[in-house]
N, C-alpha and C positions, 0 to 999 in steps of 0.2 A: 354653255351654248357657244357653238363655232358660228363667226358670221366671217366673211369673207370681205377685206378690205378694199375691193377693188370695184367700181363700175357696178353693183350691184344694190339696186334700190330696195332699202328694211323702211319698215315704219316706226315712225319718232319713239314711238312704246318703248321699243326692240333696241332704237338705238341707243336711248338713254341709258338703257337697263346694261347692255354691252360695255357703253363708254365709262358708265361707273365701275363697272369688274375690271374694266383697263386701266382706269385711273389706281383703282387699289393694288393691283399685280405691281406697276411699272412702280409703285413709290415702297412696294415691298421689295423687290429687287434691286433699287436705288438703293435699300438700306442698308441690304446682303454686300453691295459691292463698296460704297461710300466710307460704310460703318465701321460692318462688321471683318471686311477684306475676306469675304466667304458667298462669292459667288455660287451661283446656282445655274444662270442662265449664260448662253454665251452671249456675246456680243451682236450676232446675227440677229437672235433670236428673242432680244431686246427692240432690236432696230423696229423687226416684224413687227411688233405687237404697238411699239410709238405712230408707224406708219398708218395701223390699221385705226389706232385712236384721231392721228392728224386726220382719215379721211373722212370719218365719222363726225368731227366735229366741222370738217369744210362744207358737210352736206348738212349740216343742220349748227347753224351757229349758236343760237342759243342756247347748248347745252358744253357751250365751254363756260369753264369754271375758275376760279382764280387760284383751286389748288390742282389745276389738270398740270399733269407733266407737260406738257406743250404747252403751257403759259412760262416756263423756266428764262427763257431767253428771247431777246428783241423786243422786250419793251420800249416805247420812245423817248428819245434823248429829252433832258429838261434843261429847263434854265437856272432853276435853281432848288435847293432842297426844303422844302418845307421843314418848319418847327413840328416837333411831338413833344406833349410833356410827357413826365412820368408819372402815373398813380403813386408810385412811391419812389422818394431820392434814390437816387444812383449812388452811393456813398462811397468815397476814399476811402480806403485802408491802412491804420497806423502802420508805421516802418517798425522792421528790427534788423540788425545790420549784423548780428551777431549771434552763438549759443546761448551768451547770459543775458541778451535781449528778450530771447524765445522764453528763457525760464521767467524774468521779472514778469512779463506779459501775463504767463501759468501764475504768478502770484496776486497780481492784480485780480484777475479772476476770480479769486478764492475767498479773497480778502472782499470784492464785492459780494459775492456770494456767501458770504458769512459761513466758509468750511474752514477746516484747517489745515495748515501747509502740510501735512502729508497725504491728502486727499489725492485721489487720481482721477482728473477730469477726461471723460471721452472725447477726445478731438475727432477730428476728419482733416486728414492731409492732402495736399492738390499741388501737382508743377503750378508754376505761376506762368503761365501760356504771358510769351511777349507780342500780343496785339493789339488788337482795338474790341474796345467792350460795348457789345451792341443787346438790346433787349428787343426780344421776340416777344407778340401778341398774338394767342392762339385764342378764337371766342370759337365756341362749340364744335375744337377741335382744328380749325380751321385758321392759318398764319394771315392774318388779317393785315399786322402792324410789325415794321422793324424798325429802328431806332438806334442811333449813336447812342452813346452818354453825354455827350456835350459836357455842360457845366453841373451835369447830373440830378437837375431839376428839368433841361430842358435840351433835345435832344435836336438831331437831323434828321428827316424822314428818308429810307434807306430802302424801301423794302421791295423797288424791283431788282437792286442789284444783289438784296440778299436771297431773293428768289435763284439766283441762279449757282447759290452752291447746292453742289448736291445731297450732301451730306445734310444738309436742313430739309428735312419733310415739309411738303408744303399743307398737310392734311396730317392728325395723328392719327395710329394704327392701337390697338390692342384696348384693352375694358378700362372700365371708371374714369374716362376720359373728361376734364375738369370744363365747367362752363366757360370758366377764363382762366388762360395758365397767362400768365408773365414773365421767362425765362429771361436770365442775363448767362452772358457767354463769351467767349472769346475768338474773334474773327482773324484767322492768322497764316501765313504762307508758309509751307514747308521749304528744307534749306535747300532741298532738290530743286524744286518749283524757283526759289528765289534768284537761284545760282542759273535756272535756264534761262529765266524772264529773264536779266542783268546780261547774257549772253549775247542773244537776240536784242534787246536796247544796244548796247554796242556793236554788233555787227552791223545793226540799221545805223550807226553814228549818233544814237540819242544818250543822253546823259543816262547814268543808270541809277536804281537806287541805294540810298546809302546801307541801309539794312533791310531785313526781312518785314519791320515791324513797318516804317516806312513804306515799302511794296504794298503792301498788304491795307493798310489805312489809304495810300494812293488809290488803287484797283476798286476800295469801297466805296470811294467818295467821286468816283467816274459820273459826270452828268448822262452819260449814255450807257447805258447796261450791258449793250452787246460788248462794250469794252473789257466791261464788267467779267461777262460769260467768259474772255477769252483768258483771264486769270484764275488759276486752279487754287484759287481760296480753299479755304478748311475752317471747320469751326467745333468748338468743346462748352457743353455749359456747364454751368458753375455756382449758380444760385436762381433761388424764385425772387420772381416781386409781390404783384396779388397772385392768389390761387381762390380758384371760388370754384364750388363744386363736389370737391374733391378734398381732401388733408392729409398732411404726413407732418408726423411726431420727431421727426432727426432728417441732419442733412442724407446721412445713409439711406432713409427710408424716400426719401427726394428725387436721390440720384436712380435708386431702383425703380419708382413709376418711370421718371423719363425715360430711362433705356427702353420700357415696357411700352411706352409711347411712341418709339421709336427716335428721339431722340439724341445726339450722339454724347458720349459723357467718355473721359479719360479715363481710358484701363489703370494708368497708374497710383490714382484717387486713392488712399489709403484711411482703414478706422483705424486708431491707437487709442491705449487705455496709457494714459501719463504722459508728462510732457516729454520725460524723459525719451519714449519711444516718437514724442514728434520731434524732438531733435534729431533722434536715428534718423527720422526720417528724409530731414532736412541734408545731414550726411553722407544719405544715399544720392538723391536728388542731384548732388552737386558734383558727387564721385561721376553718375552717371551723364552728366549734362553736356560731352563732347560727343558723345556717342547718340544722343537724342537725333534726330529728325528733324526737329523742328528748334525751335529759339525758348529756351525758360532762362527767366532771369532771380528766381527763387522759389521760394515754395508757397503755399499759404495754407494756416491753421484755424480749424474753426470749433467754436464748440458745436459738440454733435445736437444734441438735446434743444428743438426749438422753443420748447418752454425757459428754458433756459437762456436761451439767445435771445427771447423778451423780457428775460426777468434783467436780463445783464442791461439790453438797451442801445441808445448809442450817445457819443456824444455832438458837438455841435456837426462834425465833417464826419467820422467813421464810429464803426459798431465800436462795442469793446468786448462784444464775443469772437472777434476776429483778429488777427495779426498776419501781414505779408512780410515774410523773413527773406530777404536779401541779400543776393550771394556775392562775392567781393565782385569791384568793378573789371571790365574787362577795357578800360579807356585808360589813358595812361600823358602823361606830357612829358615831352619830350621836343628837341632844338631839332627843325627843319636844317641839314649843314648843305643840301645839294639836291640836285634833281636829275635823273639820268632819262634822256628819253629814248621811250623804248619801240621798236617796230616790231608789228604783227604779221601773222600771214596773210593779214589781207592790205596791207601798207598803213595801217592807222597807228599812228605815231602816239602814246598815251606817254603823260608824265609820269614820272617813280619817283616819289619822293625818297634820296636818303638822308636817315635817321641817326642822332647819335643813341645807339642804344640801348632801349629800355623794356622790363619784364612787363610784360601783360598777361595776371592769368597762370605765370607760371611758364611763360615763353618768351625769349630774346627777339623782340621785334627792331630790325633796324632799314626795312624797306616797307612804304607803305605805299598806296595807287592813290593819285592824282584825280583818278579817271581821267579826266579832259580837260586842255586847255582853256576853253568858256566858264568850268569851274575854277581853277587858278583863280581866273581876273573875276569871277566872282565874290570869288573867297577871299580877295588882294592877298593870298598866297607869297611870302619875298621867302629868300635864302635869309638863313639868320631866327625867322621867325620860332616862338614857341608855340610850339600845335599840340593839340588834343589827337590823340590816335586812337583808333576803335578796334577792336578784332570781335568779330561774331561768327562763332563758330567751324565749319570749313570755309568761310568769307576769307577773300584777302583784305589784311588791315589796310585802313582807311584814315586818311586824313580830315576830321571830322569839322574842326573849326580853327581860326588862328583868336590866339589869346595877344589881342593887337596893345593892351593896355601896357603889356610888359614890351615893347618897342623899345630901341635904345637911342634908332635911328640909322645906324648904322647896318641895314635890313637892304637887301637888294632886291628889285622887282621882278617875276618872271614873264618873259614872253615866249608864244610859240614861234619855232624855227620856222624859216623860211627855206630850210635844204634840208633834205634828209641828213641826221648826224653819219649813217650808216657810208651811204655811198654818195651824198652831195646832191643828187637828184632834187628838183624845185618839187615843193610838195604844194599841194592844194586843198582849198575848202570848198567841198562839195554840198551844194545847196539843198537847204533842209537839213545839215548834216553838223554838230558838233563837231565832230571828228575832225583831225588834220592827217592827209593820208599821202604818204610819198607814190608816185605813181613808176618810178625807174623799175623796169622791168629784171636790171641785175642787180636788185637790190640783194643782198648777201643774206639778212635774218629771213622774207620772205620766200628765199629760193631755199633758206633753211628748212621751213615750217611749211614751206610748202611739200618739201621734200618727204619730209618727214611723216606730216600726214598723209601724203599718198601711199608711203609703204606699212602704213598703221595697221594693227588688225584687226580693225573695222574696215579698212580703206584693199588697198593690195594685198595687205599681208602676207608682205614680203622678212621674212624673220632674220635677227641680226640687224635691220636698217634700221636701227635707233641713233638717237641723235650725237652720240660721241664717233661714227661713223659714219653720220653726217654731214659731220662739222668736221672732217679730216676729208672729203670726198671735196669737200666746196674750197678747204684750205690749200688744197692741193691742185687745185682749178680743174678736175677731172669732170664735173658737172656743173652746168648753168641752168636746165631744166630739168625735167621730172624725167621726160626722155633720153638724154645721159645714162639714166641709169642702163639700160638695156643695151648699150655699146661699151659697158666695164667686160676689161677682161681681166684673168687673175694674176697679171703681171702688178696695173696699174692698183687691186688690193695687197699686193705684196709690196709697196712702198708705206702701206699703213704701220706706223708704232704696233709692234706686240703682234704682228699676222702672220699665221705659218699659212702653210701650203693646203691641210684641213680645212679650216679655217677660210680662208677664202675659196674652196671649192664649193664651200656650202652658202655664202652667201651669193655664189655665182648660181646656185642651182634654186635658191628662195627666189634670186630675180625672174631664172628661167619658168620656175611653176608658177607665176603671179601673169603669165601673158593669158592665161585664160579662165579669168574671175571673170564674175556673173555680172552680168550689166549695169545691176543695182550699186554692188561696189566699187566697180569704175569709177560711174558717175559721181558719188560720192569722193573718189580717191582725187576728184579732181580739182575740190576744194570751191565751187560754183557758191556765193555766196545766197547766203541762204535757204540752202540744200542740205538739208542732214541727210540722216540716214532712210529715216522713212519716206522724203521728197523722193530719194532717191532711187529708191525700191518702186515706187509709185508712178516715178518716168518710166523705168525700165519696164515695169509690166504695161504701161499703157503702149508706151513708142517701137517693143523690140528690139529695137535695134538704134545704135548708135548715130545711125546717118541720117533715121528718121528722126530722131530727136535732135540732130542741129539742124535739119531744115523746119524743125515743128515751128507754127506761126502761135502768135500772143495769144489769138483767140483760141487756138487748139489747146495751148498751154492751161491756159484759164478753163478749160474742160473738166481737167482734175483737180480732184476732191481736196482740199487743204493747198491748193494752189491759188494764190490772189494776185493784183496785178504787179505788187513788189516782186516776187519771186519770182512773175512769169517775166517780167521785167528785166530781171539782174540775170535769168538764164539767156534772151535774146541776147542781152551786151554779151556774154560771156561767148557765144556763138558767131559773135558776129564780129568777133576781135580776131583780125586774120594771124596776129602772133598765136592765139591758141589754137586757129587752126593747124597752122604751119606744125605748133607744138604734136596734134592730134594725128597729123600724116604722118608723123615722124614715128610716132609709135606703132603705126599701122606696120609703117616700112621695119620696123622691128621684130614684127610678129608678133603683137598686143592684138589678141581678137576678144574683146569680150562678149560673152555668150547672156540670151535673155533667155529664159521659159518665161511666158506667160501664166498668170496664176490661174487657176482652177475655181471660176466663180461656182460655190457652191458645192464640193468636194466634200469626197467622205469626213475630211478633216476640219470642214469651216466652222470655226468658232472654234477652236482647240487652237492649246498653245502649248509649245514643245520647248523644252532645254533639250540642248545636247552636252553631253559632259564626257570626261576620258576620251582615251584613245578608240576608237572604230577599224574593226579588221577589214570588213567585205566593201565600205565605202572610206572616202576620207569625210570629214565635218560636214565640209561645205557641199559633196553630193549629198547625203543624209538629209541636209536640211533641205535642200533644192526638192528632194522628194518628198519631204513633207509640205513645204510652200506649194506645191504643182498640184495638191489634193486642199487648195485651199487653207491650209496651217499656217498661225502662224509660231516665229521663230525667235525666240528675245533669251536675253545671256543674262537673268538672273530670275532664282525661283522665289515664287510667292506662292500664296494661296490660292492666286487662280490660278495658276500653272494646271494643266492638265495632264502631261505626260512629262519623265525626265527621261533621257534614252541613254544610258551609264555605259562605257566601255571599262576598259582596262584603265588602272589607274585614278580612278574619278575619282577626287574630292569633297570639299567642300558642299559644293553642290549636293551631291548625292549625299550625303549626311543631314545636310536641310531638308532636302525633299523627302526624308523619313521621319526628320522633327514634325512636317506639317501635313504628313498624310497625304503626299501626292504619289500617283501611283508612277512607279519605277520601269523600265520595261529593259531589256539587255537587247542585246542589240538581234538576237535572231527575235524575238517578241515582239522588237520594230520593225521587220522583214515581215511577221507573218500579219500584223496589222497593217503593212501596205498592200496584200496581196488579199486583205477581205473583201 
C-alpha cells in the first residue's frame, strides 16, 4: 500500500498499518548498509520513505514507538546516568600474554574436563575489539535496555545514546525471535572515524582523544545523545547473558541466530577444532592487525560447546571456558630529551615531543605529539622526564603518561611560547580554545601548508606542487601567498636544484590549467577552516558563484545542510579578512575564474555513486565527473559496495580490479557517454 507523505489526511487504521511496514523496511535497509555494506536503497530513497514515517507519526503521535527509526536521535540531555544491574555478572577475562599461555589454558580445560591431553576441544576465535563492553536488552524482540559493564554486577544506563548507532536494530527482524535476548558486545570507533573526530577537536582548538578506545567510551558516556548521534560509533556482539525463549547449543550456533536477527556479529569470528589451530589463529590476527580498520588488541578463545561452558563454570572474576590472548604491548618508555614546536596551516602551534629512541611493535619511534600545551602542564610534562609512549595503529604516537617517581630532579619544566619559534610573531590564546595559535601572516610553515594544500589534488590540482618545491619556492622568496603562484615564470623554476627547461614548462602549464577548477575545489583550496571537501561542494552548488559567497550573510550560511554556527562563523571571519580579499583579487587579476554548475536536484543519476579511474579520452576527470554531479551523482575516489558505477579509462588500476572483486558494475567510457545521453 502506497500512501503519500505529504498534506494528505488517512485514518489512524491506515496509518498504523503504513508506519509499521515503514518502521520494518527502514531497520531492514539500516541493516543492508550498517551491517552488511550491501546496499539496496539509495540514499534518496531512504530519505523518502524516513520523511513519509516523520509525517505519519507528527499526525498521529501515539503511534511512535521506541523502536521507530525516528526515535534514533535527540533524545534529551540528562544529568546523570542511572544504575542497571545485570541478570547475570559481566565477567573479566583471564589474560594470556603468550602461544604457551594459549596452550596451558587448552590444558587446563581438559584437565577439568577429565579428557586427555590429546583431545581436540572446539573453540570459537574473536578479534578482541578495543572498546567499551555494553549489554543490550531486547524483551519481545524489542531493545528495551543498554548498559555499560561497570563493575560488571552493575552497570550505566546507556541506551538513548546507544539507540543512535546504526548498526544496532532497534527491533529484531527474522523467526524464533527470543522473549528476552541479553547480548553483550563491543562499542568501538573505527581508525577512520577516530582520526577525523581528532582532526576536527584540533582544528576547533579542543584537546583530542588519546586513542580510539578513549573516543569511543567518551562519545558513549555523552549526557546528551545528540552529541552522541554525531559520533559514527560501531558495534560487534560477542556473547549472551539470559536467553529465554529461544536456545542455542554452541557459541557458533549464537552467532548464527544473531546475524538471523539482525544483529551485527564479526566476519572474522573463526570455529577451530585444537588449540593448535586457535593459536594459528591468534597468529593471523596479529599478522593482520596494522591493516584492520579498527583497533584489536588480541584475540579471544572460547569453548564452543555451552554444555560445556557450564559444565567448565567460572571462577570467583572470569569463566574458565574462556581466555583473552594478548598481543605484545604497543606502549613503550622511553626519556622525553626535547620538545620542538611545530606550526600548522592554520597557525596552531602543537608541541612534539623528542624521543630518545625506542622500538614499539616493531617500529623506531623517536617523535611523539604533545597535542597541546594545557596537556603539557596537565601532565607536568619537564625535558629529562621518563614517559610512557603509545602508538595505535595509523595514530600518531602519543605521549601517554610521565612516570614522575623516577624524577632525578634535574627535569626542566615546559611552557608554551610567547612568539612564534617560526617567524617571532606574538602568538595568541584564542577563547574557548586550547590551542596556542601564531597569527603572522608570513609565517613561513603556514604559507608552506597553505601552499601546498591549495595545489593538492583535492584542492587545485595543480601537479608537481608538492612540498619539496614548495619549500624551494618560499626559500627562495618567489612566493608569500597562494597567489604567487600564478605570476611564476619559467626563469624563476629554472633557479630550482635539478630543473631543466621540461620540467618547469610543465609545472608552468599545471599552474596555467588549475585557473579554472569548479568552485567546489576553490573553496576548499582555500584552506577556510572548517570546510572540507563536502562543505565545500555544498557552498558552491548553493552560492554559484564566488562573489556570492563572500557577500553571503550568517543566516544565509546557516541555510545549508551540515552548516552550524561554527562553520558559518569561521567562513564570515575568513571573508571579512581584507588580507584575503586583497589575496582573492589578486587571483582574479591572474585569471583564476572558478566555475560552479549547480547540481541536478533529482537527476537521472540521484542516488548513484560513480568512481572514475584511468585516463579518459573525450573528457578530462574533472569534466566527467561535472557531468555526472549536474544529473544529481555523486562522485567519491574510492570503491566499495555501494559504489554504483566505476567509469575505467585507459590504464586504470587498482580501482578497477576492486570493483570486479565486489561486483560493481564497470562501464568504459563510451558506456558513460551513452548512459548520459538516456
Amino acid at each position: 500500500m502506497q500512501l503519500s507523505l505529504l498534506n494528505i489526511s488517512i485514518p489512524e487504521g491506515a496509518a498504523k498499518s503504513r508506519a509499521d511496514e515503514l518502521r520494518r523496511t527502514l531497520e531492514y535497509h539500516n541493516r543492508l548498509y550498517y551491517v552488511l555494506d550491501a546496499p539496496e536503497l539509495s540514499d534518496a530513497g531512504y530519505d523518502e520513505l524516513f520523511r513519509e514515517l516523520q509525517s505519519l507519526e507528527n499526525s498521529y503521535p501515539q503511534l511512535i514507538s521506541p523502536d521507530s527509526p525516528t526515535q534514533r536521535v535527540g533524545g534529551i540531555a540528562l544529568d546523570k546516568f542511572a544504575a542497571v544491574q545485570h541478570r547475570l555478572p559481566m565477567l573479566s577475562l583471564e589474560n594470556a600474554s603468550n602461544e604457551d599461555e594459549i596452550r596451558d589454558f587448552d590444558q587446563r580445560v581438559k584437565k577439568f574436563l577429565g579428557l586427555t591431553t590429546d583431545h581436540r576441544i572446539s573453540y570459537v576465535c574473536e578479534p578482541k575489539m578495543d572498546g567499551l563492553a555494553v549489554e543490550l536488552v531486547y524483551v519481545k524482540g524489542v531493545l528495551t535496555v543498554a548498559s555499560t559493564r561497570g563493575d560488571g554486577v552493575t552497570g550505566e544506563d546507556v541506551t538513548e545514546n546507544i539507540r543512535t548507532i546504526r548498526m544496532i536494530p532497534l527491533r529484531l527482524s527474522g523467526q524464533h525471535i527470543p522473549d528476552l535476548l541479553e547480548v553483550r558486545g563491543e562499542v568501538y570507533l573505527s581508525l577512520q572515524a577516530f582520526q577525523i573526530l581528532n582532526s576536527a577537536k584540533e582544528e576547533n582548538g579542543e584537546a583530542p582523544f588519546a586513542n580510539p578506545r578513549n573516543a569511543a567510551a567518551g562519545s558513549l558516556r555523552q549526557l546528551d545523545p545528540r552529541i552522541t548521534a554525531q559520533r559514527p560509533l560501531s558495534f560487534y556482539c560477542y556473547a549472551p547473558g539470559t536467553l529465554q525463549g529461544t536456545a542455542c547449543d554452541s557459541q557458533q550456533e549464537f552467532f548464527a541466530a544473531l546475524s538471523g536477527w539482525g544483529l551485527p556479529v564479526n566476519s572474522l569470528i573463526s570455529a577451530v577444532e585444537g588449540v593448535e589451530a586457535a593459536v594459528g589463529f591468534y597468529r593471523e590476527m596479529l599478522s593482520r592487525r596494522e591493516a584492520l580498520p579498527y583497533e584489536i588488541d588480541g584475540t579471544v578463545i572460547k569453548v564452543d560447546s555451552f554444555p560445556l561452558q557450564r559444565e567448565l563454570g567460572e571462577k570467583s572474576r572470569s569463566p574458565r571456558w574462556a581466555v583473552a590472548c594478548k598481543f605484545p604491548p604497543r606502549q613503550a618508555t622511553t626519556v622525553l630529551e626535547g620538545v620542538l614546536p611545530s606550526v600548522g596551516r592554520t597557525g596552531v602551534i602543537t608541541p612534539v615531543a623528542l624521543l630518545r629512541p625506542v622500538d614499539i611493535s616493531g617500529v623506531t619511534v623517536s617523535r611523539a605529539t604533545l597535542h597541546n600545551w594545557e596537556e603539557v602542564a596537565a601532565k607536568d610534562i619537564r625535558i629529562g622526564d621518563t614517559v610512557v609512549v603509545e602508538r595505535a595503529g595509523d595514530v600518531i604516537p602519543a605521549v601517554v603518561r610521565v612516570l614522575a617517581e623516577r624524577r632525578s630532579g634535574a627535569e626542566l619544566p615546559l611552557v608554551a611560547p610567547d612568539t612564534c619559534p617560526q617567524c617571532g610573531s606574538a602568538v595568541v590564546h584564542i577563547a574557548d580554545e586550547v590551542a596556542v595559535r601564531c597569527m603572522g601572516l608570513a609565517c613561513p610553515p603556514q604559507i608552506r601548508e597553505s601552499i601546498t594544500h591549495f595545489a593538492s589534488r583535492n584542492a587545485m590540482d595543480i601537479e608537481g606542487m608538492g612540498g619539496k618545491n614548495v619549500e624551494q619556492l618560499i626559500t627562495l622568496g618567489l612566493v608569500r601567498s597562494i597567489s604567487d603562484l600564478y605570476r611564476l615564470t619559467k626563469d624563476d623554476f629554472m633557479r630550482f636544484e635539478r630543473m631543466g627547461d621540461k620540467l618547469a614548462g610543465k609545472l608552468l602549464s599545471a599552474i596555467e590549467n588549475s585557473k579554472r577548477r569548479d568552485l567546489g575545489r576553490f573553496i576548499f583550496a582555500l584552506g577556510i577552516r572548517h570546510v572540507g571537501e563536502r562543505t565545500a561542494k555544498a557552498l558552491a552548488q548553493s552560492f554559484g558563484s564566488l562573489e556570492n559567497l563572500i557577500h553571503a550573510t550568517s543566516e544565509e550560511l546557516l541555510t545549508i545542510r551540515d552548516i552550524g554556527a561554527t562553520v558559518a562563523q569561521s567562513i564570515r571571519t575568513f571573508f571579512d579578512n581584507p588580507d584575503n580579499l586583497a589575496v582573492l583579487r589578486s587571483l582574479q587579476e591572474s585569471g583564476v575564474a572558478p566555475t560552479a554548475e549547480a547540481k541536478q536536484v533529482g537527476g537521472r543519476f540521484s542516488g548513484k555513486t560513480f568512481v572514475f579511474t584511468g585516463a579518459l579520452s573525450r573528457f578530462t576527470r574533472d569534466e566527467a565527473q561535472r557531468l555526472a554531479e549536474a544529473e544529481g551523482g555523486s562522485v567519491v575516489g574510492s570503491v566499495s559496495k555501494k559504489t554504483n558505477y566505476v567509469v575505467s579509462g585507459e590504464d586504470a588500476g587498482s580501482k578497477l580490479a576492486k570493483a570486479r572483486n565486489l561486483g560493481v558494475t564497470v562501464l568504459t567510457e563510451e558506456e558513460f557517454i551513452k548512459l548520459l545521453a538516456v
